[in-house]
C-alpha positions as CSV (number, residue, x, y, z in Angstrom):
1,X,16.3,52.8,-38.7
2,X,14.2,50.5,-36.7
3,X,11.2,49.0,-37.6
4,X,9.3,51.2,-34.8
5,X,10.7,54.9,-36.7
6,X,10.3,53.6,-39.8
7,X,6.2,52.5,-38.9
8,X,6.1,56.0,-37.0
9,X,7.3,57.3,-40.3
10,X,5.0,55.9,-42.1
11,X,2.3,56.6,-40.2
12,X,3.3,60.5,-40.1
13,X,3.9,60.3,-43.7
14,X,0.1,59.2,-44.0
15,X,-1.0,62.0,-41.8
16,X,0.6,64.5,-44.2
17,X,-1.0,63.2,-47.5
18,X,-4.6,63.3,-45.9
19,X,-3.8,66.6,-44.6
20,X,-3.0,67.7,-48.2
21,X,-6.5,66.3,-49.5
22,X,-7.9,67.5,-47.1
23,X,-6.9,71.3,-47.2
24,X,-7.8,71.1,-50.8
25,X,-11.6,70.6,-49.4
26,X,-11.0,73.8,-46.8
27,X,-10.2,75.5,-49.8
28,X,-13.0,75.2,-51.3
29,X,-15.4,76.4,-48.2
30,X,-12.7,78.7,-46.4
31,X,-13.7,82.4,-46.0
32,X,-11.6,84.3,-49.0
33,X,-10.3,86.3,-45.7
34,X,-8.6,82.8,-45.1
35,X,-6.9,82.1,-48.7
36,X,-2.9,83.0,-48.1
37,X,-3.1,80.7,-44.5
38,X,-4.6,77.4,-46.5
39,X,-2.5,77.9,-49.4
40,X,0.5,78.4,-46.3
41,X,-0.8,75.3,-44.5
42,X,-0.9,73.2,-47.7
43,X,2.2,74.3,-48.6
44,X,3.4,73.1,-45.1
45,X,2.1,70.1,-45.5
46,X,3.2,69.4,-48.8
47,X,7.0,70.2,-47.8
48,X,7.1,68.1,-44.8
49,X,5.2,65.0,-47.0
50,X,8.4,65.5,-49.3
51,X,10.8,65.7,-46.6
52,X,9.3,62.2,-45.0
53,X,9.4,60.8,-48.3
54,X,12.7,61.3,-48.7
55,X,13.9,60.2,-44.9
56,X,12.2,56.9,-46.0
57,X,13.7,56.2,-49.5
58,X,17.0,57.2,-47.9
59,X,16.4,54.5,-44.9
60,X,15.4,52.0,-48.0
61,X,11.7,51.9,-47.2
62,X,9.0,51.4,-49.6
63,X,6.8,54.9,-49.8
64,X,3.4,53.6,-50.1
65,X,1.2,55.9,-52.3
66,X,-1.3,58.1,-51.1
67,X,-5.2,57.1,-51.2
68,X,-6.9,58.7,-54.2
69,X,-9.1,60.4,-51.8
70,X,-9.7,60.7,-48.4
71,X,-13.7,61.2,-46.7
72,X,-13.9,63.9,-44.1
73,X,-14.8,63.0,-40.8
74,X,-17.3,65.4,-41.2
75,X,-20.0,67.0,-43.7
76,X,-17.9,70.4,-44.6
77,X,-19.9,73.1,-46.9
78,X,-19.7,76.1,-45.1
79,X,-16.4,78.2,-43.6
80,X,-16.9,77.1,-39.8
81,X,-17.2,73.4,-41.0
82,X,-13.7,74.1,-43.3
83,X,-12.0,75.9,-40.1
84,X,-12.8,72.6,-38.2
85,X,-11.4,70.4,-40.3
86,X,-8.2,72.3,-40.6
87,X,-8.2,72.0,-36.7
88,X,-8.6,68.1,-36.8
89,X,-6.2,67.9,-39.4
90,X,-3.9,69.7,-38.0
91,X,-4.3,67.6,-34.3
92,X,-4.1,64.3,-36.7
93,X,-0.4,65.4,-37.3
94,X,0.2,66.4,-34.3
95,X,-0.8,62.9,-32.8
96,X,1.3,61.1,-35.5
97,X,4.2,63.2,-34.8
98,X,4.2,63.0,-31.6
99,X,4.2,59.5,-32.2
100,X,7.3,60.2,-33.9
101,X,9.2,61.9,-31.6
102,X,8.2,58.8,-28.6
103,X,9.5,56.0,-30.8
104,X,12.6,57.1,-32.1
105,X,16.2,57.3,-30.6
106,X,17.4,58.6,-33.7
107,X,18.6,62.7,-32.8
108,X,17.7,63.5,-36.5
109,X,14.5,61.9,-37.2
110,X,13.6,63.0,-33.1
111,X,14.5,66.7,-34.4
112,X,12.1,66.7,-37.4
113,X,9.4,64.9,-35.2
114,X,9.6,68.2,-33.0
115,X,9.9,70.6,-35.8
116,X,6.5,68.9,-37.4
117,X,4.5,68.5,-33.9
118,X,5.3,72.0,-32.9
119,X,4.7,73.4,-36.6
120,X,1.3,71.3,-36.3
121,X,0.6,72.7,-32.8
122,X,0.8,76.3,-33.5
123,X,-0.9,75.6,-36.9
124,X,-3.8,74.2,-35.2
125,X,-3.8,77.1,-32.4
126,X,-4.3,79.6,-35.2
127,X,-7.4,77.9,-36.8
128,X,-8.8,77.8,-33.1
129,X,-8.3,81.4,-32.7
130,X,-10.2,81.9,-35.6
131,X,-13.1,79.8,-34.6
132,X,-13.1,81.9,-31.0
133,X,-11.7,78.4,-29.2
134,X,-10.7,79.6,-25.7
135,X,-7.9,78.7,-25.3
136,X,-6.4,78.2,-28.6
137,X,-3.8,76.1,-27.6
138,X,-4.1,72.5,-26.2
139,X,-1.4,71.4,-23.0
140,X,0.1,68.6,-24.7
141,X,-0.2,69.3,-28.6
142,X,-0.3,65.6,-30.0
143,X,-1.1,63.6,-27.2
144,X,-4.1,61.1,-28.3
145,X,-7.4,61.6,-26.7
């Protein structure tokens, strides 16, 4: 693994851990309507955080521990506030990602860059469709501002 996958790694595998904190917060202000897709997105998240874990012990990296908390980039106390911040989160992974996918030669570790920027992608569609975002969907999911 070079040193760029393994940083790209690293930097996904960050992604994921504030995307678990940080769907424990949507939790919290989601509307009850919205309880089986957070508890589905966290459990996303949660699997592909395990998955890069283990890519990086495999490859002999050290798997830095995640913060013990994260701030939002945002005040959220109400369900339209929680609904955005599952979008940004969702686009955050999507970035790192794509990130991924850009600086690695690697077929396997390109694969599950792809699998994780379009799971992020349609992911982040869904919470727009709920906040009446038209269009849901984004041209190039990932692709840094």
């Amino acid at each position: 693994m070079t040193t760029a996958e393994q940083q790209s790694l690293l930097d996904a595998l960050e992604a994921e851990y504030a995307a678990v904190y940080a769907y424990g917060v949507v939790a919290a202000y989601a509307n009850a309507d919205r309880a089986r897709l957070v508890s589905e997105c966290v459990g996303a998240h949660r699997a592909r955080r395990d998955s890069t874990i283990d890519v990086l012990k495999v490859s002999g990296v050290a798997v830095p521990a995640p913060d013990p908390a994260y701030t939002t980039p945002f005040p959220v106390d109400d369900p339209i506030p929680a609904a955005n911040l599952a979008v940004t989160v969702e686009n955050d992974c999507a970035i790192a990602w794509r990130a991924v996918v850009e600086r690695t030669d690697t077929a396997d570790i390109r694969r599950t860059g792809i699998d994780a920027l379009t799971e992020s992608a349609v992911r982040q569609a869904t919470w727009r469709a709920i906040l009446g975002t038209v269009p849901p969907t984004t041209a190039f999911p990932g692709k840094p501002v």
